[in-house]
N, C-alpha and C positions, 0 to 999 in steps of 0.2 A: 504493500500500500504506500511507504513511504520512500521506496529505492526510488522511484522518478522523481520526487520531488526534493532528496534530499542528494543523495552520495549520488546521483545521476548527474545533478547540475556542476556541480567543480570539475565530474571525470569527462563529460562533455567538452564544460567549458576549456580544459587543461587539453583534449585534445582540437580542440577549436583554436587554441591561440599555437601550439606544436605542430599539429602536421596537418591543419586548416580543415575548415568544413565540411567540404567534401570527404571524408575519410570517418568522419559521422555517419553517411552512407554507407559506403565501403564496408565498413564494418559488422555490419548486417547479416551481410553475405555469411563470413565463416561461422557465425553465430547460429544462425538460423539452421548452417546445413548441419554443425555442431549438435544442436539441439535437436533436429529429425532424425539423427543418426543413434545417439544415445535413444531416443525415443523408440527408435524402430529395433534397437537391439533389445532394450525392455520389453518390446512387444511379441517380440519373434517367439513365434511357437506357441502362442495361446489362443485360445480355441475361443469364435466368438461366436455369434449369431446374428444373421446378415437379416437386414430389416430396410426394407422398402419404404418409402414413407416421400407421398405427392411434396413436391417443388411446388410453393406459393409464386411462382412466376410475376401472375399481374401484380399480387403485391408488395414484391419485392421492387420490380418497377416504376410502382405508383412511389415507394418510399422512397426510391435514389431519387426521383421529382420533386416532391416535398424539401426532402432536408438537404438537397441539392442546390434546389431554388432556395431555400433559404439560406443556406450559406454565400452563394452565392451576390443575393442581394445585401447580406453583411461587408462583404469582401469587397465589392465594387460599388459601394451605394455612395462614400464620402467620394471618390475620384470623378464619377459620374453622374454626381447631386443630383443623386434617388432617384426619382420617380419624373423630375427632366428629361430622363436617357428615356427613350421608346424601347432600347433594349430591355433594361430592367423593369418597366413597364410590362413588359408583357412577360418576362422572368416571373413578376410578381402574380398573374393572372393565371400562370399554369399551375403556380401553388395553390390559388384561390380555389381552380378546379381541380388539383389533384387529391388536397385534403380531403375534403366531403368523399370524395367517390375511393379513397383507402376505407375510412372508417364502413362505407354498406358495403363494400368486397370483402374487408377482414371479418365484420360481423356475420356476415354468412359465408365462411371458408372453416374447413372442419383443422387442419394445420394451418394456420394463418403466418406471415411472417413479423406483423405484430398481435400480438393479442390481446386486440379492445376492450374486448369482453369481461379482460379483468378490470379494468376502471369503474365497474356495477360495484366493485368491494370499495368501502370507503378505506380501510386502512391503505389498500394497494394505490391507489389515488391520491393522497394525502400522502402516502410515502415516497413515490414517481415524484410529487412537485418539489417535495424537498430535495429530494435528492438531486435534480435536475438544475431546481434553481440556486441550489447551495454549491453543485460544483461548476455551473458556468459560472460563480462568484470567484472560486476559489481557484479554478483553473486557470481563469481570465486574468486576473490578481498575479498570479504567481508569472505568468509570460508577459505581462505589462511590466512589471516591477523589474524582472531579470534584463530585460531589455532596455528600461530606461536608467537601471545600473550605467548601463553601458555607456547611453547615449548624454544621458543630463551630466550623470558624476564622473566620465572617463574610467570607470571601472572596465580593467582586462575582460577576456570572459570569464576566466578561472577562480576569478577576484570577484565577480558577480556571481557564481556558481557555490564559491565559501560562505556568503551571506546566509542561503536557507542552508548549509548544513548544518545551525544550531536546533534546527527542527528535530533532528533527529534524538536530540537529547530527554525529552518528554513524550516526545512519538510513537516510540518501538514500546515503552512499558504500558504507555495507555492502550493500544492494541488488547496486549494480555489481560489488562484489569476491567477492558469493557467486556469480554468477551462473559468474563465471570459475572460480572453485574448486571447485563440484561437476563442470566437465570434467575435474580432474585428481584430485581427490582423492574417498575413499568418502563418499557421503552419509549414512552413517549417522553416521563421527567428526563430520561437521560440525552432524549434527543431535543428538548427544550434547552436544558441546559448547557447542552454542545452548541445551539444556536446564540446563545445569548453569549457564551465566551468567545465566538465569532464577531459576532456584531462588538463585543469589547474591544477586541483585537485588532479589528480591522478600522475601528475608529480611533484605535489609538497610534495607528498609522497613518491611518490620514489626519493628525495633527504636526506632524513630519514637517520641519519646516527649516534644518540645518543642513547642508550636504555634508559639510565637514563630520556632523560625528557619525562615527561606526555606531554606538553605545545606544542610540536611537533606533536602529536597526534591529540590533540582536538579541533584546530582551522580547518585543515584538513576535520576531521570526520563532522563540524558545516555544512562547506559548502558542502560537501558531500552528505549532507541531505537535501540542499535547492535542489541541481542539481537532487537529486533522487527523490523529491518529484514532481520538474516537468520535469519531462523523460518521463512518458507513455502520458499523454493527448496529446501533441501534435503532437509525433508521431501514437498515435491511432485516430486521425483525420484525419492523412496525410494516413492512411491506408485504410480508408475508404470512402474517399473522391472520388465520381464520382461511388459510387455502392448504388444502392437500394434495399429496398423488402428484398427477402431472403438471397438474396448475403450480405446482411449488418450482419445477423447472424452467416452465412458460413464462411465470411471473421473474424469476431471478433475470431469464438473457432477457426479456423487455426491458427490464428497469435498467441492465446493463448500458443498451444500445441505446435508452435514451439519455440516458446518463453521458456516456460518451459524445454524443453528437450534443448535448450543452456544451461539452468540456468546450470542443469544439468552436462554437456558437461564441461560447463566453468569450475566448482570445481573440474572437475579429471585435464582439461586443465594447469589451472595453477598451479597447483603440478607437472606438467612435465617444467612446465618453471623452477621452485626451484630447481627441482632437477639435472636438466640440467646444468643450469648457477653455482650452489654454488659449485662446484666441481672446475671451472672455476675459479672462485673467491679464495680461497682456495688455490690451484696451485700457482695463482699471488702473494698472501699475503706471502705467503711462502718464493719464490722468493724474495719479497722484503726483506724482516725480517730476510733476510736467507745470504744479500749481495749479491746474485746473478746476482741482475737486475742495483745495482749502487753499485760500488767498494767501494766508499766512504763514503756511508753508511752500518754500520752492525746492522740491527737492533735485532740480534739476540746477540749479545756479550754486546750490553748497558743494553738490559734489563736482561741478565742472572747477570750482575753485578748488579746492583739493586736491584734484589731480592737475589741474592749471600747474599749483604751484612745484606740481613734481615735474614737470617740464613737458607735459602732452598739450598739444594745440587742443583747439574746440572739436576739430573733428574728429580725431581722436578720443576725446572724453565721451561723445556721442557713441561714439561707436561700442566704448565701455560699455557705458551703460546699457543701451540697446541689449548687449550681451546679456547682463545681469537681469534687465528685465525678462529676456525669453526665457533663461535658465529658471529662474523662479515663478513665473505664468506655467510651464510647464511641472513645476515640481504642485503647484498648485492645483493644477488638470488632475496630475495622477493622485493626490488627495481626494479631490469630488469622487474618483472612481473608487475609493476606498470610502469614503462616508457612503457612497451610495448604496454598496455590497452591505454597509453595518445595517444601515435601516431596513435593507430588506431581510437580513437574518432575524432581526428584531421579529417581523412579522412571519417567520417561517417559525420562529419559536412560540409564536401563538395558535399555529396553523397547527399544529400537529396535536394537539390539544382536542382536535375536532376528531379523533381519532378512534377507537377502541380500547378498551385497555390491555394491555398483551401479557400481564402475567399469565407465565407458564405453568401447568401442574409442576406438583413437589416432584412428583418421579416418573416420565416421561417413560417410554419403552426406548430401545433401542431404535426397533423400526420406526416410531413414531418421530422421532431425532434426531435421523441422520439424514433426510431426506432436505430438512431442512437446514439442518450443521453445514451438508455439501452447499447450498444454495448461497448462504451467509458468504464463507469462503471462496466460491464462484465471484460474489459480486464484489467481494474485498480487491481479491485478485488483478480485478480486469483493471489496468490502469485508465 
């Protein structure tokens, strides 16, 4: 759960600034065949039973449409301001028709490639939005931030990569201690309370207003790492709680794949918040620095004198400045997208409230337990 976002970013980054990006790629290759090979050695020689089971074709189709189109229209909406473009225009128009006609093809398909049908349970409903809306928060966050390491502070990649590695220090043990606490306790308090030290967290980064200090960073990023290491268990409990049998598999890869295409969603989403707001920000700073906004203040004639007197001409002190104002309009953008992720944790911590309560019996069977242990673990998994 926590290898990509933690020991993944430095060993990335460290071969991103050594033997360059591409090799990021590259690397894949021996991994992958690495992995089908130990794979197929474990497998060899055991005896299975080969099962047939219909290709949801149309709607597998209808969904690369959908989440296609909408990624899409994330990706290219600032460059081609939206809904201007005829393209995206009508990008927008295929999703408009291709949603309606997934959901009455999936509701009447006996394997369907999403399964609608479970949105009838409220837990599974209520568990999908959290889950969706909490990691294109948190996915989003974490590629906006790593990046604008990069771009605002001149942080290496390796140097932007070592920042979330203090995640890991509260991360890996909350893992183990939730895993125990949703046997005893409701998963919805736990999944409340994981929201609310989100919404903590993430507002106490977007009050972030030093480049220079590290120390601002890394207490942040610690608890960050506790709140993210217990985020899936106990909303993957609350998602699957009051479904058995096959729907316990159905529901786990749904929530999966919708899960993943937020992650997705969220890292084009908040670069639309940056670039929104820093523009915003920018204007004002301007304004202020500029005497505009208080008579009484010029903050643009103290500090031309200032640096005047270190021996830079006018246009040179403009230019300063200009600098300092983008650099902090910008530092201020990626704030708004960090307040904006707190307040909506804030409301996913009340959302889940609407929920069922999920204590489990005292002693569960074996069979009764492991259908859904797999499931939990499934959705941990999937990055």
């Amino acid at each position: 759960t926590l290898m990509p976002f933690t020991i993944g970013l430095p060993v990335g980054g460290w071969i991103a600034d050594e033997l360059g990006w591409r090799h990021l790629f590259y690397l894949n290759i021996p991994f992958a065949l690495a992995i089908a090979g130990i794979t197929g050695a474990l497998l060899y020689g055991r005896g299975f039973e080969r099962r047939r089971i219909r290709f949801d074709l149309v709607g597998f189709l209808l969904l690369v449409l959908v989440l296609g189109g909408i990624q899409t229209l994330l990706n290219m909406g600032n460059d081609f301001d939206w809904l201007d473009s005829p393209f995206l225009r009508g990008v927008l128009v295929v999703v408009l028709v291709a949603l309606p006609c997934l959901v009455v093809w999936e509701l009447g398909e006996r394997h369907p490639a999403v399964d609608v049908r479970l949105f009838a349970h409220r837990n599974f409903a209520i568990g999908v939005i959290c889950l969706t809306a909490g990691f294109l928060s948190i996915q989003g966050l974490l590629a906006l931030f790593i990046v604008q390491l990069q771009v605002l502070l001149g942080y290496s990649s390796f140097l932007a990569g070592l920042v979330f590695l203090p995640m890991l220090l509260l991360g890996a043990p909350a893992i183990a201690v939730m895993h125990e606490l949703c046997k005893r306790v409701d998963a919805r308090l736990l999944a409340s309370l994981n929201c609310l030290g989100f919404a903590g967290v993430f507002y106490w980064i977007g009050l972030f207003d030093d480049p220079h200090s590290y120390d601002q960073i890394f207490w942040p990023m610690v608890f960050e790492g506790l709140f993210l290491g217990a985020f899936f268990t106990p909303l993957t409990v609350l998602t699957l709680h009051g479904l058995s049998g096959r729907l316990v598999g159905r529901a786990a890869e749904s929530a999966a794949l919708l899960r993943i295409a937020a992650g997705a969603f969220g890292i084009t989403f908040q670069g639309i918040v940056l670039f929104r707001r820093t523009p915003f920000h920018q204007l004002h700073l301007a304004d202020h620095f500029g005497g505009r906004q208080f008579v009484s203040f010029d903050g643009l004639e103290r500090f031309s004198a200032q640096l005047g007197g270190a021996g830079l001409d006018p246009a040179m002190v403009k230019g300063k400045l200009a600098m300092l104002i983008k650099q902090s309009a910008a530092i201020l953008g990626l704030n708004d997208a960090f307040l904006i992720a707190s307040y909506l944790f804030l409301g996913l911590a009340a959302l889940v409230w609407l929920a069922v309560p999920t204590q489990l019996p005292l002693h569960p069977t074996a069979d009764e337990a492991l259908p859904e242990m797999l499931a939990e673990e499934f959705g941990e998994e999937v990055p």
